[in-house]
PASEBA-1860 file (N, C-alpha, C; in nm, 3 decimals):
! residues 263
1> XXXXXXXX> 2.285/-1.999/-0.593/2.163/-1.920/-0.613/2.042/-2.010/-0.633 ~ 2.064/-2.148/-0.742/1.976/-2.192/-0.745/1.910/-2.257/-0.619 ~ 1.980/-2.312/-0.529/1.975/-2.370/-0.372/1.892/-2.330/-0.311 ~ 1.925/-2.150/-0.319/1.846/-2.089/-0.234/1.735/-2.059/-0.263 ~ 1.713/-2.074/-0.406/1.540/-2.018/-0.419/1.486/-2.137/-0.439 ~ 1.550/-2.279/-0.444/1.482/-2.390/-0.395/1.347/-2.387/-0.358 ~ 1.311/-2.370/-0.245/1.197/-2.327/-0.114/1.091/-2.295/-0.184 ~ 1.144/-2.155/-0.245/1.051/-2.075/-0.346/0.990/-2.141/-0.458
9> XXXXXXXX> 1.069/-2.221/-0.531/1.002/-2.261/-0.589/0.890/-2.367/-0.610 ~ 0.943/-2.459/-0.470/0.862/-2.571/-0.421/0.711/-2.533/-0.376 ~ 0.694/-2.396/-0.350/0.572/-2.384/-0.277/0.481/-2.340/-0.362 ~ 0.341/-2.390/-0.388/0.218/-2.316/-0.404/0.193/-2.160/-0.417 ~ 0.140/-2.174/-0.561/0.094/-2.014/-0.561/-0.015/-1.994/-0.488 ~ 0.020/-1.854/-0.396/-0.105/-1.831/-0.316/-0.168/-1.697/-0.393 ~ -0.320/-1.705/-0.303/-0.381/-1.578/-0.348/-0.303/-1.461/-0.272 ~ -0.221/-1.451/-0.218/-0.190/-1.330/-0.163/-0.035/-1.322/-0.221
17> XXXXXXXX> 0.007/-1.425/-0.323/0.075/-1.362/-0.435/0.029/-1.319/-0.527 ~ -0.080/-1.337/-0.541/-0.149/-1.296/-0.710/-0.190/-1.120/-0.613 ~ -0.237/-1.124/-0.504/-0.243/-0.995/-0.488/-0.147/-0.838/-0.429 ~ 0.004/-0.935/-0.436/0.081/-0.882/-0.444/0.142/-0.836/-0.579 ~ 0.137/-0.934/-0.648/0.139/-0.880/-0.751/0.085/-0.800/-0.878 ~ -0.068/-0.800/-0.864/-0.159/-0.642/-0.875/-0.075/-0.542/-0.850 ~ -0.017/-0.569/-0.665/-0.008/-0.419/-0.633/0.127/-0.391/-0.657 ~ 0.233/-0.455/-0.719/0.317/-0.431/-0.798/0.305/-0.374/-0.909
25> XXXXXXXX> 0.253/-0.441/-0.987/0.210/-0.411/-1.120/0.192/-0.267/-1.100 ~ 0.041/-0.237/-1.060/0.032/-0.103/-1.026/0.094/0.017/-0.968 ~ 0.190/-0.006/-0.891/0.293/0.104/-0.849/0.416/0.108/-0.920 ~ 0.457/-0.029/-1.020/0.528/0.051/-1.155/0.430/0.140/-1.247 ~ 0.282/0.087/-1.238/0.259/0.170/-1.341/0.224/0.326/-1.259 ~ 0.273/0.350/-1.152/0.202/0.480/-1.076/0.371/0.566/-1.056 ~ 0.487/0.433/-1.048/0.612/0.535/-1.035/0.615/0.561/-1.196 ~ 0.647/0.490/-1.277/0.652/0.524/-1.441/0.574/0.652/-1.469
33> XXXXXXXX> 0.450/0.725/-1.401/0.408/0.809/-1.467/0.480/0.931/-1.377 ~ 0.486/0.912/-1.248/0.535/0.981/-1.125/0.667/1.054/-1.223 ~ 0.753/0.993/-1.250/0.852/1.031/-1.278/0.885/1.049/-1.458 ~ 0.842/0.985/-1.525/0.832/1.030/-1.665/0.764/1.095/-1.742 ~ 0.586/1.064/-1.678/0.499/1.124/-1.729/0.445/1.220/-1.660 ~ 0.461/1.299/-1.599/0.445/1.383/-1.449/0.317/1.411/-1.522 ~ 0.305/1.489/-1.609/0.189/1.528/-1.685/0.051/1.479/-1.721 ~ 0.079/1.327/-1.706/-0.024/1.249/-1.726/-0.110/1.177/-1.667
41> XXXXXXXX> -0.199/1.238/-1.582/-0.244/1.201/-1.466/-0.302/1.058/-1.482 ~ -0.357/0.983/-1.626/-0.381/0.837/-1.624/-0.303/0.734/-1.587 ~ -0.174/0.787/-1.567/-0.060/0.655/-1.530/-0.095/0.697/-1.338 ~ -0.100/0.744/-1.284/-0.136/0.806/-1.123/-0.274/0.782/-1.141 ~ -0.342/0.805/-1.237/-0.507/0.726/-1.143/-0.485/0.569/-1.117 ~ -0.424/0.484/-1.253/-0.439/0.378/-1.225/-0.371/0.299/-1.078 ~ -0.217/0.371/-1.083/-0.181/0.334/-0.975/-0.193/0.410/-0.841 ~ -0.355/0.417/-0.829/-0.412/0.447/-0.705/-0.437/0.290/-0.606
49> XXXXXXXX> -0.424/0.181/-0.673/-0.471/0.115/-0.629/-0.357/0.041/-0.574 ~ -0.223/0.091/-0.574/-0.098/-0.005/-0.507/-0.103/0.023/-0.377 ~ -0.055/0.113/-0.332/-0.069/0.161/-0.211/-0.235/0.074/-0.060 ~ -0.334/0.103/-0.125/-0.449/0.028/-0.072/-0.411/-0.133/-0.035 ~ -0.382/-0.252/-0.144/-0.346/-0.339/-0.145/-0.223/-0.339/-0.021 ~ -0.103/-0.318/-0.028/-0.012/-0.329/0.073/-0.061/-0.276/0.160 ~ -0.107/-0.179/0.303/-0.189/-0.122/0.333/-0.269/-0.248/0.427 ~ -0.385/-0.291/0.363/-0.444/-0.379/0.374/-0.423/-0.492/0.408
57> XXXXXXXX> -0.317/-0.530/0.397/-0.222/-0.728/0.362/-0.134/-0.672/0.497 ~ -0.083/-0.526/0.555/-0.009/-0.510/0.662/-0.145/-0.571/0.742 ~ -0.230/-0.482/0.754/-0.379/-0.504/0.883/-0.400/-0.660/0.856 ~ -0.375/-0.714/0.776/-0.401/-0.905/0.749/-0.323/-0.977/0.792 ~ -0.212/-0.934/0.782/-0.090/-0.993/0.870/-0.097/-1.043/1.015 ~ -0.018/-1.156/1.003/0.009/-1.232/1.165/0.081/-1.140/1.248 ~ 0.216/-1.209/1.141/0.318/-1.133/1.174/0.316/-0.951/1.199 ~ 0.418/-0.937/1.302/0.419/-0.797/1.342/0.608/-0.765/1.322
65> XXXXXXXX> 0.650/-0.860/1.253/0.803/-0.860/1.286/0.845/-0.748/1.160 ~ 0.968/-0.665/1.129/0.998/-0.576/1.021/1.097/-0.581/0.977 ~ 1.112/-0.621/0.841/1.239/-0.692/0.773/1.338/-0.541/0.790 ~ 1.432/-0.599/0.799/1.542/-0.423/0.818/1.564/-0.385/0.673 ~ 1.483/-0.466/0.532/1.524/-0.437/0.436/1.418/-0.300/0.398 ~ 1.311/-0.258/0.540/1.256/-0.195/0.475/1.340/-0.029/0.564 ~ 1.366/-0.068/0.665/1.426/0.025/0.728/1.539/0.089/0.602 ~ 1.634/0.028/0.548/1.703/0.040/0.469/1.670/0.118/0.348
73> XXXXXXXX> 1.560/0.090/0.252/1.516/0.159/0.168/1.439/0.234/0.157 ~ 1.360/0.269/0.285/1.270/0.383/0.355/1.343/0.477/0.385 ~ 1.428/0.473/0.426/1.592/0.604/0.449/1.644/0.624/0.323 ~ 1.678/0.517/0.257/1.755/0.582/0.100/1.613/0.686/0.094 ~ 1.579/0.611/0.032/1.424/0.708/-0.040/1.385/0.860/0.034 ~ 1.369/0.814/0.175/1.354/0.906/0.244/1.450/1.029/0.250 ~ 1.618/1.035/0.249/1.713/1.114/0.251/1.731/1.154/0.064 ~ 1.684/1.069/-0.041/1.663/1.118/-0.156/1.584/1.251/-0.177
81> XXXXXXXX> 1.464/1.204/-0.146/1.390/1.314/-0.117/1.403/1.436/-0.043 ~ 1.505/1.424/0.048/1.573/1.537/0.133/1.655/1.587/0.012 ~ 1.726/1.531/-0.083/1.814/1.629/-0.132/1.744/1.690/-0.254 ~ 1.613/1.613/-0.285/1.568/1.671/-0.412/1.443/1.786/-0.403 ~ 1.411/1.753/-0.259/1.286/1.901/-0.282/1.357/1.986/-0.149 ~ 1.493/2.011/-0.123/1.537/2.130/-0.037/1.467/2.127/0.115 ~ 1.544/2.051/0.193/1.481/1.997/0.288/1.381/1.938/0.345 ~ 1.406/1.963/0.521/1.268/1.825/0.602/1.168/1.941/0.549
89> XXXXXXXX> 1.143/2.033/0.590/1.036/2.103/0.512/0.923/2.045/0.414 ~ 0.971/2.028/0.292/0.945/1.958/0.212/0.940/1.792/0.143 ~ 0.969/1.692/0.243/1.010/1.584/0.290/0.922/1.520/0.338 ~ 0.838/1.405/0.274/0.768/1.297/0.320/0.861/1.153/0.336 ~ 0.864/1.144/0.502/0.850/1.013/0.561/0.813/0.888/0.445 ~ 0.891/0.805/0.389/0.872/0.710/0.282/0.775/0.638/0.347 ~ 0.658/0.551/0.275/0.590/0.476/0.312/0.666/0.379/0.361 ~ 0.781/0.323/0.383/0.787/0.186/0.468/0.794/0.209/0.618
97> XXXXXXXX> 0.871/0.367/0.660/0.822/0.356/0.766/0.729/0.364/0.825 ~ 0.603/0.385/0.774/0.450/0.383/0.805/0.447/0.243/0.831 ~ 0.441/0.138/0.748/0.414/0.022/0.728/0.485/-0.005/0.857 ~ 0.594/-0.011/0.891/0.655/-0.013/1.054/0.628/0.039/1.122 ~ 0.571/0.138/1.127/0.491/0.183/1.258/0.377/0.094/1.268 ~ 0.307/0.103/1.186/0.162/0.015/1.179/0.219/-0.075/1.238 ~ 0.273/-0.187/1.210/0.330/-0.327/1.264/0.385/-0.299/1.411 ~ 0.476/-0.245/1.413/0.521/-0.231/1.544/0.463/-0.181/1.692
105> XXXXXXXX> 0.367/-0.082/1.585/0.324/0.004/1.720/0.172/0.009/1.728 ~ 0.048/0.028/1.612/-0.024/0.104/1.586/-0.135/-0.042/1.602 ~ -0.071/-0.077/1.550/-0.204/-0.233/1.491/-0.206/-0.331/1.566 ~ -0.099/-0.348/1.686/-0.107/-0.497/1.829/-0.187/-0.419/1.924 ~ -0.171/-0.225/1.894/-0.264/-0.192/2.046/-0.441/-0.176/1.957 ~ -0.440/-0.139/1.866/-0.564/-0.128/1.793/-0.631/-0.266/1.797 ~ -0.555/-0.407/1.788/-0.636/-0.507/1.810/-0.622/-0.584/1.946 ~ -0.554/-0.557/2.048/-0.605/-0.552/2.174/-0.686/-0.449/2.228
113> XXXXXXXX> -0.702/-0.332/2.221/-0.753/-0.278/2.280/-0.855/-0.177/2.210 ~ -0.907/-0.214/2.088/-1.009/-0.069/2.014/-1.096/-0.202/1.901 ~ -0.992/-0.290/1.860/-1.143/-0.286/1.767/-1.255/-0.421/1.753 ~ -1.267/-0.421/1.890/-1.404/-0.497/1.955/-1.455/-0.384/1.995 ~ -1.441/-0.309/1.984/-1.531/-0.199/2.088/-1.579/-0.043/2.003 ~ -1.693/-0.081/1.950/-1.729/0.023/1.864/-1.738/0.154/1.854 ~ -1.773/0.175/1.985/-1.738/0.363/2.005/-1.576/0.395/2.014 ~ -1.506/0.344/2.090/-1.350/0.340/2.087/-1.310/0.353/1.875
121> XXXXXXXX> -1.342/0.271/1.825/-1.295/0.223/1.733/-1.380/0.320/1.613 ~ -1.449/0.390/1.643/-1.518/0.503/1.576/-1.473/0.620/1.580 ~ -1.422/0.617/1.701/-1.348/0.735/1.706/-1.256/0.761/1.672 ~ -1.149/0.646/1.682/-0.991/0.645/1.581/-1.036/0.640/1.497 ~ -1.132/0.593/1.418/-1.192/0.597/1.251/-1.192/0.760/1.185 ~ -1.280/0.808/1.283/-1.298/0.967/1.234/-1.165/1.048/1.303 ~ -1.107/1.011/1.383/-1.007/1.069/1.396/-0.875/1.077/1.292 ~ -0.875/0.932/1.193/-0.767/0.938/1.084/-0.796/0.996/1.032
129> XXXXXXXX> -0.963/0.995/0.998/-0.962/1.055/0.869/-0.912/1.221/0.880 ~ -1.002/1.278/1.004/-0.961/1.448/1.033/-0.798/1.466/1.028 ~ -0.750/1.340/1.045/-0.584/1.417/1.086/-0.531/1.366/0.936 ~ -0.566/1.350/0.844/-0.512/1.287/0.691/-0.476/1.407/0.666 ~ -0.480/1.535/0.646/-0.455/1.681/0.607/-0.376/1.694/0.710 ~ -0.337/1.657/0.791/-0.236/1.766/0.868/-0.120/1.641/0.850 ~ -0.155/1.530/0.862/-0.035/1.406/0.864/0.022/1.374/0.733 ~ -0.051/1.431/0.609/-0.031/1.359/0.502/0.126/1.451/0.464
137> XXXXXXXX> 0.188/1.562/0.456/0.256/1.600/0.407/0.406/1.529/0.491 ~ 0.398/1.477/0.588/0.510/1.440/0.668/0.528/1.280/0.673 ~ 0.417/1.202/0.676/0.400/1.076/0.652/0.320/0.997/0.522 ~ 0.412/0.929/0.445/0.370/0.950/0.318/0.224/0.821/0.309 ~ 0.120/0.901/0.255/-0.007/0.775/0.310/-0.088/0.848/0.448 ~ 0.020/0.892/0.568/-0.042/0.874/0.654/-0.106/0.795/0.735 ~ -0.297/0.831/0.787/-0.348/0.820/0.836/-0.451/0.697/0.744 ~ -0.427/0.752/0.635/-0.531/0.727/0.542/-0.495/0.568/0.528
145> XXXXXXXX> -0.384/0.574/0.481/-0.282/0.411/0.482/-0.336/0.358/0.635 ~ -0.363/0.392/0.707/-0.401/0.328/0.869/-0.556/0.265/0.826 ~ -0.633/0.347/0.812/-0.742/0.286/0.792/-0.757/0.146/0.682 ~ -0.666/0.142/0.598/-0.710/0.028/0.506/-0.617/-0.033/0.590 ~ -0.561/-0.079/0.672/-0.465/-0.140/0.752/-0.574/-0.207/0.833 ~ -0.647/-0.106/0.921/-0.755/-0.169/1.016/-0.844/-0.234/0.958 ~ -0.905/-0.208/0.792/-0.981/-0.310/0.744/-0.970/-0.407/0.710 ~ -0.782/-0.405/0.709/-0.759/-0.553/0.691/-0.738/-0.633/0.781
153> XXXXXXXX> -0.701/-0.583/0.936/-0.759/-0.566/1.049/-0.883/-0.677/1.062 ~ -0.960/-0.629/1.023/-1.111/-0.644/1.035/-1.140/-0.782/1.007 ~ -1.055/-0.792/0.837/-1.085/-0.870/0.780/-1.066/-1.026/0.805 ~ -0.913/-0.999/0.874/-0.860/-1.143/0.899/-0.960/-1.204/1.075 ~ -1.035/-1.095/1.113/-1.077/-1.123/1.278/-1.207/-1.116/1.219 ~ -1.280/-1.136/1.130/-1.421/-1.155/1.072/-1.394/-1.347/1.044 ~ -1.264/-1.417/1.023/-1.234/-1.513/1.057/-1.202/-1.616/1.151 ~ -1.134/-1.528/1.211/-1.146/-1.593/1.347/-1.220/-1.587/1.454
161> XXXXXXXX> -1.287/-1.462/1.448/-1.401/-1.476/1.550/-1.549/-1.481/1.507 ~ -1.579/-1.483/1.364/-1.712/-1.547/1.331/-1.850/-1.466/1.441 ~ -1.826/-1.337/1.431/-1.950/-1.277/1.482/-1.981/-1.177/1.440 ~ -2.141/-1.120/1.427/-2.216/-1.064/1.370/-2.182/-0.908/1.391 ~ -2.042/-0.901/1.522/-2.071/-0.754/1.523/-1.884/-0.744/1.438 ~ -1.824/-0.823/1.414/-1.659/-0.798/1.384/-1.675/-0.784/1.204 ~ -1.823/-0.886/1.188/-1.846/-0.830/1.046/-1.882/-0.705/0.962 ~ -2.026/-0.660/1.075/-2.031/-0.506/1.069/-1.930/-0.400/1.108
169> XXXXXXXX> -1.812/-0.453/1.133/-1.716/-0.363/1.157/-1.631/-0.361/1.070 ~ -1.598/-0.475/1.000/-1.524/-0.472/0.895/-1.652/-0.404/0.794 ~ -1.719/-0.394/0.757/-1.821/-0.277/0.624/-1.813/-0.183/0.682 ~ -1.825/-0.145/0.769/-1.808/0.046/0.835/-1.665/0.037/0.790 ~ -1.590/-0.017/0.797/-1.419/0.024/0.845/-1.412/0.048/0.683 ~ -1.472/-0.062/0.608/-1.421/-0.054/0.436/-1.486/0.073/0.405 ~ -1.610/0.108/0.445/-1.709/0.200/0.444/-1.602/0.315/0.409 ~ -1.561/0.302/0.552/-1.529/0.499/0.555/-1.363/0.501/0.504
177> XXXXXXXX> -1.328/0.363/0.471/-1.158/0.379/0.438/-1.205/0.429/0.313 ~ -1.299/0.338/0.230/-1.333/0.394/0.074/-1.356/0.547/0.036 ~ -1.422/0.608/0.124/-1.494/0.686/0.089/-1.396/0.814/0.148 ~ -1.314/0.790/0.234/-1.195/0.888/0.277/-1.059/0.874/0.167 ~ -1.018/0.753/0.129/-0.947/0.750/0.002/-0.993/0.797/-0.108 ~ -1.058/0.830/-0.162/-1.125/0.896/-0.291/-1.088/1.017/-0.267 ~ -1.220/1.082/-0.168/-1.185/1.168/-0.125/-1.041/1.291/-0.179 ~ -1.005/1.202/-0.070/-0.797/1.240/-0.071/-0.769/1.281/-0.165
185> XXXXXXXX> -0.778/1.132/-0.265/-0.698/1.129/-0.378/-0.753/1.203/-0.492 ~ -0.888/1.219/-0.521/-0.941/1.337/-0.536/-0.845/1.474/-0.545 ~ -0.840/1.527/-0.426/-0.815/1.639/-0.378/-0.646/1.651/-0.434 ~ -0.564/1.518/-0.370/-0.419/1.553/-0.391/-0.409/1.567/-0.601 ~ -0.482/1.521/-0.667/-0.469/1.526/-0.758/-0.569/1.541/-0.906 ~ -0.603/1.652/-0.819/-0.714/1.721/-0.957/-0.770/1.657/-1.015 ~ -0.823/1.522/-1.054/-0.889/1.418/-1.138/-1.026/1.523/-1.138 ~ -1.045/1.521/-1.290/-1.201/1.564/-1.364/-1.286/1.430/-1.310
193> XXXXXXXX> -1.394/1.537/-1.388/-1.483/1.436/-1.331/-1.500/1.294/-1.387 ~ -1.437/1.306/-1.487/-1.466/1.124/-1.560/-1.348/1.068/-1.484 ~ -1.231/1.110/-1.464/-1.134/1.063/-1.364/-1.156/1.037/-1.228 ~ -1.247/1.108/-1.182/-1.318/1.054/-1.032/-1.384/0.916/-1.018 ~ -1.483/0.954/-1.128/-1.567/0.803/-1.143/-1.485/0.706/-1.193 ~ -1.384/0.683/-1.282/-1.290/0.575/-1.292/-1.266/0.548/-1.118 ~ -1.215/0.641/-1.066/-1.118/0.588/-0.944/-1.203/0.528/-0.856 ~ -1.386/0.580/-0.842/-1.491/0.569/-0.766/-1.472/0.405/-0.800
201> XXXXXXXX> -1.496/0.356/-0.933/-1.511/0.232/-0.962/-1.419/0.126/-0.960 ~ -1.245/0.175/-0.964/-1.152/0.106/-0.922/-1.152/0.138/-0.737 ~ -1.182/0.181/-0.731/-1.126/0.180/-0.551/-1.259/0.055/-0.537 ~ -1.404/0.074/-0.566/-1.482/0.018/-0.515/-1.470/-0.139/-0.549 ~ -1.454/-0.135/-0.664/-1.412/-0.327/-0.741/-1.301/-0.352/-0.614 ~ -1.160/-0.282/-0.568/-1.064/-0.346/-0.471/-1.156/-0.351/-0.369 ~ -1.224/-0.288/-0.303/-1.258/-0.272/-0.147/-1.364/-0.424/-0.150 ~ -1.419/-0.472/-0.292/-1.539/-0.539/-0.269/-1.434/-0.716/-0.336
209> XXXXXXXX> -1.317/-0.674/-0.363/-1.249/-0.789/-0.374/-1.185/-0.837/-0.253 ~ -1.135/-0.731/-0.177/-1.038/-0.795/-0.101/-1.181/-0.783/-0.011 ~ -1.313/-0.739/0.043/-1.408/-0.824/0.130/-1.424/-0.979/0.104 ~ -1.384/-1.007/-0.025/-1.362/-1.139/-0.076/-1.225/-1.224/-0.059 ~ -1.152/-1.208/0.021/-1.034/-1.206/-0.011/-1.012/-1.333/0.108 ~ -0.916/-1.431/0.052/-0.890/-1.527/0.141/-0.749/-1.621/0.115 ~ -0.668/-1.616/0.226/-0.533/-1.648/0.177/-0.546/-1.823/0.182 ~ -0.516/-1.866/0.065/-0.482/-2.006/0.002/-0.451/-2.020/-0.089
217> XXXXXXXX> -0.432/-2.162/-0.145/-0.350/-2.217/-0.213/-0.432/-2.188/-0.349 ~ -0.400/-2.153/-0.502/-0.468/-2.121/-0.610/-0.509/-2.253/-0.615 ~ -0.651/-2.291/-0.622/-0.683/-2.399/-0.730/-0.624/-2.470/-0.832 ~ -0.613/-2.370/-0.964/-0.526/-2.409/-1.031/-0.422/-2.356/-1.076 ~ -0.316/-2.407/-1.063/-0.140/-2.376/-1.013/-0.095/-2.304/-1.158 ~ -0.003/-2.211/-1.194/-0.023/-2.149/-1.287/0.112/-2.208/-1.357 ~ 0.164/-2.177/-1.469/0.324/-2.327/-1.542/0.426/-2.199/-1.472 ~ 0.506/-2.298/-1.471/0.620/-2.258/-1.422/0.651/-2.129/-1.417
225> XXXXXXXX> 0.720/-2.064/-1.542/0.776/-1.943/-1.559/0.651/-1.825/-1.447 ~ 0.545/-1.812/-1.442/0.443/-1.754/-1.443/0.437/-1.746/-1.278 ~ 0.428/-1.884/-1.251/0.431/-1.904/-1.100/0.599/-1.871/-1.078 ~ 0.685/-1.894/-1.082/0.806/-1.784/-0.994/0.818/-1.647/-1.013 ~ 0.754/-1.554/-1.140/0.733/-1.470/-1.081/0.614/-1.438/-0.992 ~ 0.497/-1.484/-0.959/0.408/-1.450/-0.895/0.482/-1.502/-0.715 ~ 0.536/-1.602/-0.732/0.598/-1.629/-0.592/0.679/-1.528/-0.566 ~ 0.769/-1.493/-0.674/0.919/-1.381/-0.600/0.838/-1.249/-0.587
233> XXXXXXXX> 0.716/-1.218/-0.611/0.646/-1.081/-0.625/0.586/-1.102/-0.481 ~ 0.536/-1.249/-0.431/0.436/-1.261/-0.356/0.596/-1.262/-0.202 ~ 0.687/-1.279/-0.207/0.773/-1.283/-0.078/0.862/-1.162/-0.095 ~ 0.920/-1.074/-0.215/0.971/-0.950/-0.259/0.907/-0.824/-0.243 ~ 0.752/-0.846/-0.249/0.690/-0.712/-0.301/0.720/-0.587/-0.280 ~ 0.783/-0.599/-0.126/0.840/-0.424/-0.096/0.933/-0.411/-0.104 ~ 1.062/-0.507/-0.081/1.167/-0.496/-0.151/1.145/-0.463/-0.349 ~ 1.101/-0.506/-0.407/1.047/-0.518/-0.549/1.027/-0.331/-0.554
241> XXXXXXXX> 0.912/-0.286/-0.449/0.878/-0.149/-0.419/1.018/-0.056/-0.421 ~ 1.056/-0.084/-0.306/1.192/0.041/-0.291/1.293/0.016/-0.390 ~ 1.337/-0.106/-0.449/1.437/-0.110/-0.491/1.386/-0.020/-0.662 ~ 1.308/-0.051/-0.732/1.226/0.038/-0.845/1.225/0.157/-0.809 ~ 1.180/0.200/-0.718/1.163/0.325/-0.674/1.262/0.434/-0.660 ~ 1.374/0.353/-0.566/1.497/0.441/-0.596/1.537/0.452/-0.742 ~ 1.600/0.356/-0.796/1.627/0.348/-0.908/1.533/0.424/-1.022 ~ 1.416/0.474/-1.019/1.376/0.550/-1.101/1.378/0.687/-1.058
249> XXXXXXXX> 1.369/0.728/-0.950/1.391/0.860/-0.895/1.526/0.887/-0.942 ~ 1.642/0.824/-0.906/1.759/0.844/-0.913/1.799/0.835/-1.104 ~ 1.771/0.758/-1.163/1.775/0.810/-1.303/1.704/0.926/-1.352 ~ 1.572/0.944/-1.311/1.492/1.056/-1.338/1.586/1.211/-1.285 ~ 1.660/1.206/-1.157/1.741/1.316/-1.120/1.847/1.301/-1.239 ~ 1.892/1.222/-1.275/2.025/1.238/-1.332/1.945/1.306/-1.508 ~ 1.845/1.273/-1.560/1.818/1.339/-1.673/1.755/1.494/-1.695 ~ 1.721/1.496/-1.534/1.686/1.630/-1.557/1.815/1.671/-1.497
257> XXXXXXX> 1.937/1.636/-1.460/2.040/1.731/-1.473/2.126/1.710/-1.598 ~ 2.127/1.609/-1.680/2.155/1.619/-1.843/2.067/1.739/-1.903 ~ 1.970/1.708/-1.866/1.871/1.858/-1.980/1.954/2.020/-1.926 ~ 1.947/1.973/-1.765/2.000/2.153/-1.778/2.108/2.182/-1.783 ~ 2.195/2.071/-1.809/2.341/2.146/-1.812/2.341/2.134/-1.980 ~ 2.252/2.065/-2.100/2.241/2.058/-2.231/2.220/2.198/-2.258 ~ 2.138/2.247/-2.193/2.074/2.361/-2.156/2.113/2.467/-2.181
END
């Protein structure tokens, strides 16, 4: 065991472990309320912001390749959910297979062929957003998850191609991903109004960090203990995702069938 995480440990903390691990952080603290605190909508505002992060780091990505570990726990999750809300009916598509579609299918033709080209690329813009209500109950994220994909999209080709119009495309793209995520999340979950403006101000601090956002080596390297978990968070994160995920759904079923057979 130790052999193998060798590698891991030899390498540099990057910034795109420290921002994997945010969006960890945050989707324990968004399943923890999901499933224990159903009631408490402050554990679900905060972890509004996991989902965005991964999302984003897919559209940043080189790579287009898809670990089968996500195929794997996108089906548990996915057929969980089949047995716990009474069919496909009621059944959202787990986010990893989104994240594989994006990669596989959605994001090599979007950056060959749409987003140099501003009317093209305006139009899939307003087109996610219109189809987020009809896509969101079957694909978990959706459409909406697409757009922070393309801004990250944006983001990594505001680098490599260094021109005045791939920049203004990445601020429209953050533009309308921001302002269609609120939105949403808004809507899917009743937030008052002091709960809006929290989320107004956490969505806007991420959208204006990761415009800041640049993958390298941390400056200064963080001690040991600290840096392997930020490394195993920064090469795990969605494994880290599904494997939590099941595991709290699946305890959470088993106590609400202790209560009703206590019952």
């Amino acid at each position: 065991m130790s052999d193998a995480l060798a590698p891991l440990r030899n390498q540099h903390v990057t910034t795109t472990d420290v921002l994997k691990f945010v969006g960890v952080v945050t989707l324990l603290i968004d399943h923890y309320g999901l499933f224990y605190h159903p009631d408490e909508t402050t554990w679900r505002l905060v972890g509004r912001t996991a989902a965005p992060i991964f999302f984003f780091l897919i559209g940043f990505a080189r790579t287009r390749a898809v670990p089968w570990t996500w195929f794997a726990f996108g089906a548990a999750i996915t057929v969980m959910n089949y047995g716990s809300f009474g069919g496909w009916r009621n059944t959202t598509i787990n986010i990893l297979f989104n994240f594989a579609l994006l990669r596989v299918a959605v994001l090599p033709l979007v950056e060959r062929h749409v987003l140099l080209r501003p009317i093209p690329l305006a139009m899939l813009s307003v087109g996610c957003v219109l189809l987020i209500p009809a896509t969101d109950e079957t694909l978990e994220y959706s459409t909406e998850g697409w757009l922070w994909a393309f801004f990250g999209l944006a983001h990594r080709a505001a680098f490599e191609k260094r021109s005045a119009q791939i920049v203004w495309t990445r601020a429209g793209l953050a533009a309308i991903t921001a302002l269609a995520y609120i939105r949403r999340e808004i809507h899917d979950y009743g937030f008052d109004l002091l709960q809006s403006t929290v989320l107004v101000i956490l969505v806007g601090t991420l959208v204006l960090s990761l415009m800041r956002f640049r993958r390298a080596a941390l400056t200064w390297q963080p001690p040991s203990p600290l840096a392997a978990v930020l490394r195993f968070c920064g090469r795990y994160s969605l494994e880290i995702y599904g494997l939590t995920l099941f595991s709290m759904q699946a305890h959470s079923l088993i106590l609400a069938a202790n209560r009703a057979g206590s019952g």
